[in-house]
Structures are given as structure tokens and as C-alpha cells.
N, C-alpha and C positions, 0 to 999 in steps of 0.2 A: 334245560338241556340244549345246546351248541349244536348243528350238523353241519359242517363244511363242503358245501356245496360247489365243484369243480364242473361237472356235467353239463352242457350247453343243454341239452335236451331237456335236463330236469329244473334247470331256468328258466329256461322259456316254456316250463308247465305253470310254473308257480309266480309268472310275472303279468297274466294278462290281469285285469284289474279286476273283475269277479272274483278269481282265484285269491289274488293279495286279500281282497275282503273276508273270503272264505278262511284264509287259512287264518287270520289277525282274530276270527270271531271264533274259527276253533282251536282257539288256546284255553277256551273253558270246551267240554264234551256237549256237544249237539247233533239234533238228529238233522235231517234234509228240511223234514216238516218245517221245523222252527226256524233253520236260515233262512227258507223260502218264506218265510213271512218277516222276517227281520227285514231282509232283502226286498222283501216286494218285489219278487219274481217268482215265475212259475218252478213248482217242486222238479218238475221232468227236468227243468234247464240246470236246477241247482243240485240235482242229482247226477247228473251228468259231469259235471264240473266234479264233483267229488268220487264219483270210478276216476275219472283219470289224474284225480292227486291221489289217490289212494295205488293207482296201478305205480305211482312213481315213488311211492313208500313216503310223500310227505305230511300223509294223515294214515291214523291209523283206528280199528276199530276198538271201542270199548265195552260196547255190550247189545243184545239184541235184546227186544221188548218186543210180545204180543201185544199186539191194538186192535182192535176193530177187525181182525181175520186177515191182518198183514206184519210182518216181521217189521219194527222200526230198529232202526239203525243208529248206534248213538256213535260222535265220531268225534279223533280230537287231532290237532297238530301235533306230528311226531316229535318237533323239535322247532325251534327257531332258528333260520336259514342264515349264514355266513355265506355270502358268495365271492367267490376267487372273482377279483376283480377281474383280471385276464380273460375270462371267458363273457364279462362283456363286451369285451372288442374293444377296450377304453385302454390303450399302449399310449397311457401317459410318458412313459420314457422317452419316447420320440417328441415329447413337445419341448425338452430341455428347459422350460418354465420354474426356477426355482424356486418363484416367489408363489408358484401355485399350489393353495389350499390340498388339489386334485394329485398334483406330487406326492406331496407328504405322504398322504392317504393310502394312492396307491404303493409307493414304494415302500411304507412301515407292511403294508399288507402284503406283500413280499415277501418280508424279511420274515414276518409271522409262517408265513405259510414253507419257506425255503426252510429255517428255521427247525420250524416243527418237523418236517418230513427226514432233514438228517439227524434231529436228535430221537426222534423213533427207529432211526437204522444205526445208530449207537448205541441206544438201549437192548438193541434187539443184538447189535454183536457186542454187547456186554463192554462197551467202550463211553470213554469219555468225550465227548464233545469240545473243545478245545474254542473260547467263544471270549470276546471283551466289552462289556458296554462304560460309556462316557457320558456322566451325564451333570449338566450344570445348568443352574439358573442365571440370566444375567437381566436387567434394568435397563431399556433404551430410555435418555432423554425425550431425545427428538425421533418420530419415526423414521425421518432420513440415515439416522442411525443404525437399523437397519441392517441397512444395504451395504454401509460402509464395512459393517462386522463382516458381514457375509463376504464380502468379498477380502479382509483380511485375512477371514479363519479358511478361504478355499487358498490362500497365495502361499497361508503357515500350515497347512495341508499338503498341499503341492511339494512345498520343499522336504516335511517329514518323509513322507513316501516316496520321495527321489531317493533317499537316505538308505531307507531298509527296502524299495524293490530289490527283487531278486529275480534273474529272469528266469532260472532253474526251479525257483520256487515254488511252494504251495501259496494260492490264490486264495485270499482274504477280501472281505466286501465291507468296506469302512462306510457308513452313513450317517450324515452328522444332517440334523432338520431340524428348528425352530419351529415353535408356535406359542401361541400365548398361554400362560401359565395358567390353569380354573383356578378361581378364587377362592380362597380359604375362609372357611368359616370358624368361627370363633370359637378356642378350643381345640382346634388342627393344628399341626404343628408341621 
């Protein structure tokens, strides 16, 4: 299970490195006892660590065990964390970098998240979403090649959307990104 994490608060519970380890080791159900020995840190610090991903709903409890004349605690990851890039402070759009990896990334994560949130307010008023994707593979020779593309498909951009702007219009978000294709294994088509 996915949880899209926007919350500054609740990033900054689940990103100190104790935490990151905690929650990556409670993707199987563990008590404090056993972190704290995985861990090789004391239980008080590692139970600590877990009230406060637990007060932030990003672990949740599975089941209580009598032990020795103490309730143990077994606990697990509610979910694997998606974080809205935005709320790490990382406003890749301001570096106009097109050839950067951290573009991409950020701005498909974007479109995901802009995306999602108006077609759950289409569903919800029983409407269509009105949406276009473009999608091509192409072969550089030469990596200089590139750049040369990119800068012809933004010049044969340029001029389409001179064409059909509208300045009355309804506002459309055109995003065209490269990266290199994953390698197909044999069999995939």
C-alpha cells in the first residue's frame, strides 16, 4: 500500500535516519524488543522513536503479547511513504535545467499529483476529465543529438501553441521529458 505524504510535519517525523531504518524494518511486524537489538540501541530510545511514528499514523499496531509481566507491542509500517516533492523545499522549476534528471522527476511528480487530485474532483462530480498524453520513442546517434532534438521539438512547440493559444481560454499544461528507455528483456515487447 502507497500513502501520499504532503505534510511537512509528517516528513520531517519519518526522515531522521533512526526513523528511515525503523520504518524500512517495520515492513515485516516487529516489537521495540527486537529493533532494539537489530538496532543495537537501547529499547527506551527505540520505543521512543516509535510513539512518535505511531502518533503520526506512519506505523500502526498489530497485536499485543503478554511476556514476562509486560504487554509487548508488535508493530508494522502503515504503508510505504510517496512524498510530494514540494514539501521538501526542492522548487526544481526555478532552476530552468532541462537537461536535469531532478526536472523530470520533479515535474512528472507534479503532474501525478495535480493530476490525481482533479480527477478525484471529477469522479466525485461525476465528470470527465478531459486529459491528452503523447508518447514516442526515438534513437539518438550521437549524444549531441540530444540537444539538438530538444531544442527543435521546443521551437515545433513554440509555434503549435502560438497556433491554438487562446487568451480567453481554458489553461492546458503540455509536458514533453525524455529519458532513457529501461531495457527490455527478452520476451517484452
Amino acid at each position: 500500500m502507497l500513502r501520499y505524504v504532503e505534510e511537512p510535519e509528517k516528513v520531517r517525523l519519518a526522515l531522521s535516519p533512526i526513523r528511515r531504518r525503523l520504518l524500512a524494518l517495520l515492513r515485516e511486524p516487529s516489537s521495540a524488543t527486537q529493533l532494539a537489538a537489530t538496532l543495537e540501541l537501547p529499547r527506551q530510545r527505540v520505543n521512543y522513536h516509535l510513539r512518535e511514528l505511531e502518533k503520526a499514523g506512519l506505523v500502526e499496531l498489530v497485536e499485543e503479547r503478554q511476556r514476562r509481566g509486560f504487554t509487548e507491542r508488535i508493530l508494522r509500517a502503515s504503508a510505504s511513504l510517496v512524498v510530494d516533492p514540494t514539501v521538501m523545499g526542492r522548487a526544481f522549476t526555478q532552476i530552468q535545467d532541462q537537461y536535469a534528471a531532478e526536472q523530470l522527476v520533479d515535474v512528472a511528480a507534479a503532474t501525478v499529483r495535480d493530476v490525481a487530485r482533479m480527477q478525484t474532483a471529477a469522479d466525485a462530480a461525476d465528470k470527465r476529465l478531459l486529459t491528452f498524453t503523447l508518447e514516442a520513442e526515438v534513437r539518438f546517434a550521437e549524444p549531441g543529438d540530444v540537444h539538438r532534438f530538444t531544442d527543435a521539438l521546443t521551437e515545433a512547440v513554440r509555434q503549435v501553441v502560438e497556433q491554438f493559444d487562446a487568451e480567453d481560454g481554458r489553461p492546458y499544461r503540455l509536458i514533453a521529458g525524455g529519458h532513457p528507455a529501461p531495457r527490455r528483456t527478452e520476451g517484452e515487447s
